[in-house]
Residue, then its C-alpha position, 0 to 999 in steps of 0.5 A: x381343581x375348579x376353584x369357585x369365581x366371586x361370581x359364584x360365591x354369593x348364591x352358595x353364600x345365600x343358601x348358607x345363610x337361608x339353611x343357618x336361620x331355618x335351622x334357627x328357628x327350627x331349635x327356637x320353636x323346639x325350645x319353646x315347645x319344651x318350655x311350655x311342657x314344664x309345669x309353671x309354679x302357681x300360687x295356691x288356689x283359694x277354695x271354700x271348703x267344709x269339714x265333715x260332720x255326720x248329722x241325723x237324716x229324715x229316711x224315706x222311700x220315694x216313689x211315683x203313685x197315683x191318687x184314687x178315691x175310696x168309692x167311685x161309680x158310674x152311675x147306669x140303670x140296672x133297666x131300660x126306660x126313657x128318662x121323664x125326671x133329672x134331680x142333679x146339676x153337674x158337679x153337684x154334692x148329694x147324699x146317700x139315697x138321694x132319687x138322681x134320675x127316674x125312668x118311666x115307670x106308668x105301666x108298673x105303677x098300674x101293675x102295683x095297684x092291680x097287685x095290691x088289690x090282689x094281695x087285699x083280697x087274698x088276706x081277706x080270704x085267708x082271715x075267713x077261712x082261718x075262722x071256718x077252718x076252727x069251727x070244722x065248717x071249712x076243710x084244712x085244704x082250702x085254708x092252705x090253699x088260702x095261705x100259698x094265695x096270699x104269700x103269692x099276691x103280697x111276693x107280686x107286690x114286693x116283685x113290682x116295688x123292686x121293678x119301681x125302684x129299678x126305674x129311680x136311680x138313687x146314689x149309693x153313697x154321698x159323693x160330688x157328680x160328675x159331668x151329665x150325660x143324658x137328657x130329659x126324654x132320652x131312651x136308656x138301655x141298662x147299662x148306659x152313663x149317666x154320670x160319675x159320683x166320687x167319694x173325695x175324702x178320705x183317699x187312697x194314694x198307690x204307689x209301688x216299691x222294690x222288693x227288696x224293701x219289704x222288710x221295712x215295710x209296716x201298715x200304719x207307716x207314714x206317707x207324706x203326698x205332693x201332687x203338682x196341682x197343689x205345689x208347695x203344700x204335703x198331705x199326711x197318709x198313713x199305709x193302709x195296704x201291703x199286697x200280698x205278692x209280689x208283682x211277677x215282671x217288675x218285681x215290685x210291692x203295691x202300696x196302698x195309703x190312706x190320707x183325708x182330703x180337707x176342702x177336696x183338693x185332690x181328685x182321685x186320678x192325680x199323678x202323685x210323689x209319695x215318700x214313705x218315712x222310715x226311722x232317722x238315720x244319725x250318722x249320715x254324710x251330707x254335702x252340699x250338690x256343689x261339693x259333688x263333680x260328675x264325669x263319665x267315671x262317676x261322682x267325685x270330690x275333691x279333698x284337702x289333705x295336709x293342710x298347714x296353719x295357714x290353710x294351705x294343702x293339697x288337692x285330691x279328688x276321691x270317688x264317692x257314691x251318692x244317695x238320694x238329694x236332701x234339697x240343695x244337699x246330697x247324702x254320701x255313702x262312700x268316699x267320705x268319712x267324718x272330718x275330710x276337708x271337702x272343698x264346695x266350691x272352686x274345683x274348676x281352677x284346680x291343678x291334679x296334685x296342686x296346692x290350694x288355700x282354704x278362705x275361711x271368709x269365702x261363704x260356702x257355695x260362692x265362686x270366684x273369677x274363674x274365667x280369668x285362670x285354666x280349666x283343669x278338672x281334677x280327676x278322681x284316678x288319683x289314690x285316697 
């Protein structure tokens, strides 16, 4: 049997010693993993809440349009001709009937007179042959003959006054201009711009609806209006159109609402908001956008259940189903009811399951020092 010399006793000393403390440090560090996993006690969180009362909602439909005049035309020429005459200026208001443009009309003007005497002639001759024709010394024939003559020769005149009238381009209803497109002397083929006139006031504004919202659809409804060239202001229409049928690929309704348009604001061509009003909803849950969290599951809430005198419960976040935004707020329509405690504002510091304070002096949407607490979502898993 060998036994150890004080030689070597020291190394199996040192590596006794070494394997000692790893193993310390080892059940050390364990200790303090296990530690970390208890959950520590906090205080309960303060939170601002508001308790749930229904109110009464504007209802309305919203959707995207345009705006369109009543009456809008590109003016052409219904003939050729060369342009000897320009009566507008660009962006000019002109009235119904106003001469805009004349076209070159010499050799028409030569035809009328020539036309004009014809048809003088042919009347003369009809008022003789109706006085010989009653004495018997002209034959019935030729007073006929006399009355095909003169329809005829007057049909020539009023055939060269509607060729006159092609050669004066005149506006079809009182409108604004547009912008000119021809000069003076320039050849015009039938057909060719000449320039716009619009009709701004009343207007139409289009806008398209989901089927399913036809039945709450009526002409006459009211349609507030807001353009983005005009921010800040509303203009009232009243619908004026339903279509008939529904469109095949979006299954949508075309709309169509008339509004007036006091100092022509609005252009017809502009991108428009149109909300549709319906009757008020009285029993509507409303919260503020601060109440409301959203993940990846959904929107929730977080809930201040069992609360004592000193406003101390716990929290539990709840799913909801949200409707349309109301300004800063947004209507609920599930998850809510009238009387839950919901808490607007301090969710981030909030533990699943834990305590919390209500701060009645905590003004509604204002948040506290959250920084210097840990982030813990809540999540809206946990049972109602």
């Amino acid at each position: 049997m060998n036994i150890p010399t004080p030689g070597n006793v020291k190394p199996l000393l040192v590596s006794l010693i070494s394997v000692a403390v790893i193993f310390g440090l080892l059940f050390a560090w364990r200790a303090s993993r296990v530690g970390a996993a208890v959950p520590r006690t906090q205080s309960p969180a303060l939170v601002s809440t508001i308790c749930v009362q229904p109110r009464s909602v504007p209802n309305e439909l919203q959707a995207v349009g345009s705006v369109q005049a009543v009456r809008e035309v590109l003016l052409a020429p219904d003939t050729s001709g060369r342009v000897t005459a320009i009566n507008f200026t660009a962006g000019q208001v002109v009235e119904q009937g106003a001469t805009l443009v004349r076209l070159y009309d010499a050799p028409e003007q030569a035809d009328r007179s020539a036309a004009v005497a014809k048809a003088d002639f042919a009347r003369q001759q009809l008022r003789r042959s109706q006085d010989l024709a009653s004495s018997g010394a002209e034959p019935r024939e030729l007073l006929e003959r006399r009355k095909a003559e003169a329809v005829q020769t007057a049909a020539a005149v009023w055939q060269l006054d509607a060729r006159i009238r092609q050669k004066n381009i005149r506006a079809p209803f009182s409108g604004q201009l547009g912008i000119r497109r021809i000069n003076v002397g320039q050849y015009l083929e039938a057909g060719d711009a000449i320039a716009t006139l619009t009709q701004l006031d009343p207007l139409y504004v289009n806008f398209a609806l989901p089927q399913q919202e036809l039945s709450r659809l009526s002409p006459g409804a009211r349609v507030q209006v807001a353009v983005d060239a005009v921010p800040g202001r509303t203009f009232e229409a009243r619908v004026s159109a339903i279509e008939p049928r529904i469109d095949g690929e979006t299954r949508n309704v075309a709309i169509q609402a008339t509004l007036s348009n006091p100092g022509n604001l609005l252009k017809s061509g502009m991108y428009a908001t149109a909300r549709l009003m319906l009757p008020t909803t009285g029993d509507a849950i409303v919260l503020p956008l601060t109440a409301v969290q959203t993940s990846a599951s959904g929107d929730s809430v977080v809930l201040v259940r069992d609360a004592d005198a000193q406003g101390i419960g716990q929290a539990v976040a709840v799913p909801v189903v949200t409707g349309r935004r109301l300004g800063g707020d947004v209507l609920v329509t599930q998850g809510v009811k009238a009387g839950d405690i919901v808490v607007v504002a301090g969710q981030n510091r909030l533990w699943p399951g834990g305590r919390v304070k209500i701060n009645p002096d905590q003004p509604a949407g204002a948040t506290t020092d959250a920084a210097s607490m840990p982030a813990a979502p809540m999540s809206a898993a946990n049972p109602r």
